[in-house]
N, C-alpha and C positions, 0 to 999 in steps of 0.2 A: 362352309360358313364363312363370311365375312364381318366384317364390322369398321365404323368409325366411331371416333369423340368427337363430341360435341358441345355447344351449349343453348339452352332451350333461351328463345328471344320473346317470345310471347306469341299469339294468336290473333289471327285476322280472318279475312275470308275471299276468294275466288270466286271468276266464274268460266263457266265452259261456255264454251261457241252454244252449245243447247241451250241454255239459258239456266243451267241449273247452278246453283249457288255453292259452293264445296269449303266447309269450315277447317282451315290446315293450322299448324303449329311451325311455326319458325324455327330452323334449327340451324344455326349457326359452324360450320365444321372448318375452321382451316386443315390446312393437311397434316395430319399424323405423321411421326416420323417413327420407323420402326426401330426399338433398342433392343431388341433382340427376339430368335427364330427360336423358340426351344425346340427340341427332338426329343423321340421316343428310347435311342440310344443313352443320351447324355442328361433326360431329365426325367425320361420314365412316361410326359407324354408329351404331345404337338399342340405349339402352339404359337401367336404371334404376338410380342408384347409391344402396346403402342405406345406412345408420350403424344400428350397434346399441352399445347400454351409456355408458354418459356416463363420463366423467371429469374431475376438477378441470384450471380452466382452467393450472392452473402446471404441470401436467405434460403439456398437450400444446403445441404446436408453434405460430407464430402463423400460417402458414398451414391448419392443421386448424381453428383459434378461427374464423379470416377465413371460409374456406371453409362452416362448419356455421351461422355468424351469416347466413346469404344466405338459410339452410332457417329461422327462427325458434326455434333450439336450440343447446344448447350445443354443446361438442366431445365427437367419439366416440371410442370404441376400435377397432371396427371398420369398416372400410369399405368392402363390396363391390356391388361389377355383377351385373345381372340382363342379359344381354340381350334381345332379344327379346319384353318383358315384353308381356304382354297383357293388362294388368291398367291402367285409366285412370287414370295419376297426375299430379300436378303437384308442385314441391318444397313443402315442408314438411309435405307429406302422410305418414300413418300406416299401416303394414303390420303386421297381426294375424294371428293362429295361423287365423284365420275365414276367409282365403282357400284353406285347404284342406276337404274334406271326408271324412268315413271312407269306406274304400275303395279311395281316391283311389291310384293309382301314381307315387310320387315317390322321384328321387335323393337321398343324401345323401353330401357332401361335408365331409371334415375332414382333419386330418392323425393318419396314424396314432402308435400309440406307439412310441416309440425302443426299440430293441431292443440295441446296441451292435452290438460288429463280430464279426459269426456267420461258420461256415464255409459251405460249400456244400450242404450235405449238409441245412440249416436255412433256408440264404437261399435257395437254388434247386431246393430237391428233387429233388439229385443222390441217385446209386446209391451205395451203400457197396459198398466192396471185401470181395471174397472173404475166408472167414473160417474157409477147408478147412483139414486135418492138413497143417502145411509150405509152404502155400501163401502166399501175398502177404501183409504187414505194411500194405499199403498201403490200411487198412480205409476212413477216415476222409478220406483227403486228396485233393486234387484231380484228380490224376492227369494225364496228358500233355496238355501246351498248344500245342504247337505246330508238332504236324505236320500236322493235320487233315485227314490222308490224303489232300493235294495234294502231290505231287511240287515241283513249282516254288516251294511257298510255304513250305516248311522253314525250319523256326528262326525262324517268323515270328506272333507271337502275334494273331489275327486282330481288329479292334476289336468290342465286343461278348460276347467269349467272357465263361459265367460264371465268377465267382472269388470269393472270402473276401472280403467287406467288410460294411460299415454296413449295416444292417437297419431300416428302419423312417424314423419322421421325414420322413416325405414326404408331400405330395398325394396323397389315394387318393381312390376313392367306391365306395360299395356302393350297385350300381343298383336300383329295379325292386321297391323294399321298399311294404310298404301301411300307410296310415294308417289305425289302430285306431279313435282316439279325437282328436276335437277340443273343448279345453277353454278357450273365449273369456274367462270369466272371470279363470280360474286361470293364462294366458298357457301353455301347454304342449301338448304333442302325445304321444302313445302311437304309435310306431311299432315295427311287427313286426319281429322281427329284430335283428340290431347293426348299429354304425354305427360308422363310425371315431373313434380319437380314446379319449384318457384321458377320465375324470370331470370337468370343468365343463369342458373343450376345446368350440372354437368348432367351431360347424357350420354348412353350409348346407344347408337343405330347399328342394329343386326340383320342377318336373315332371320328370317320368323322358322323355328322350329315346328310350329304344327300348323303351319299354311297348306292351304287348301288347293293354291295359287295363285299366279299373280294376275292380275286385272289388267284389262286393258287400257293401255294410255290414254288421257285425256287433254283434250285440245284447250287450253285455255284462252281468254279474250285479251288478245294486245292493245294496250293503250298510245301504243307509242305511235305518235301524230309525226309526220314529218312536214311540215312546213314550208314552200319553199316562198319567198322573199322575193316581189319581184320589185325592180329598179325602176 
């Protein structure tokens, strides 16, 4: 497995030499710098820990400064584990957009956006109530909790049931998405589809754990005119 940090830019759209139209997400990744290799001897398992983004040393922590001073780099903002990496590192080594290739089938992991506190019918894709001549008021609302048509467990709300609350602001990932476009230069990635997470929210790009496989690369339409000038 592999992985980068990232941050999500927003959304646009492509297109292929075919003429077909391919809707990607923007994903921003300068290079990761690795702070450290865990091992299976020294930490029980494997894994690659990454830092993405700097920030001034007075606002981070002295063990973030201590910690990232061991890789040859300042302090991060982010910092997360790959495990499993398969990719040959050592700390103070660089992770690029270039470890992916188009095609390629990769996870994307972020937090999605807060939504506040929804009803059911929004958070769980509950039924609405009947909405006949005379019939039930009780369009919208959640409806009976705690009979759950066991006898012996009456008047007893069962753990789990769904209900009205907070919406959103949580760990999610959208699996199994394909890498469009890889731009080593320009530090970013064209990934098909959405991804979790508002505009400049932090992301991670993985291998996809239950990929199927990757797809074949796709030719996109160069816009780039050259011009020449004549005298």
């Amino acid at each position: 497995m592999k992985g980068l940090l990232g941050r999500k830019l927003g959304m646009t759209q492509v297109f292929s030499e075919d003429g077909e139209l391919i809707p990607v997400t923007v994903v921003e990744a300068t290079p990761n710098v690795v702070l450290q290799v865990k091992t299976t001897q020294t930490d029980g398992y494997e894994a690659v820990q990454l830092g993405f983004e700097d920030i001034k040393e007075r606002r981070a922590t002295k063990a973030n400064i201590g910690h990232t001073k061991k890789a040859g780099t300042g302090p991060k903002r982010f910092v997360r584990e790959v495990r499993d990496c398969e990719l040959d590192l050592n700390v103070g080594d660089t992770v690029s957009v270039n470890i992916f290739e188009p095609g390629e089938t990769v996870d994307v992991i972020g937090t999605s956006k807060g939504k506040g506190y929804q009803g059911t019918i929004v958070r769980n894709n509950a039924h609405q109530g009947p909405k006949t001549h005379g019939g039930s008021k009780n369009i919208r609302h959640i409806g009976s909790l705690a009979t759950n048509g066991i006898t012996s467990r009456q008047g007893r709300i069962m753990k789990g049931t769904v209900m009205a609350g907070q919406e959103g602001g949580y760990r999610t990932t959208n699996p199994n998405l394909t890498v469009i476009k890889v731009d080593p230069e320009k530090n970013y990635l064209l990934i098909k589809g959405c991804v979790p997470g508002p505009k400049k929210g932090l992301v991670m790009v993985r291998t996809a754990k239950t990929s199927k496989g990757n797809k074949a690369p796709v030719t996109l339409v160069d816009y780039t005119v050259n011009e020449e000038v004549s005298e």
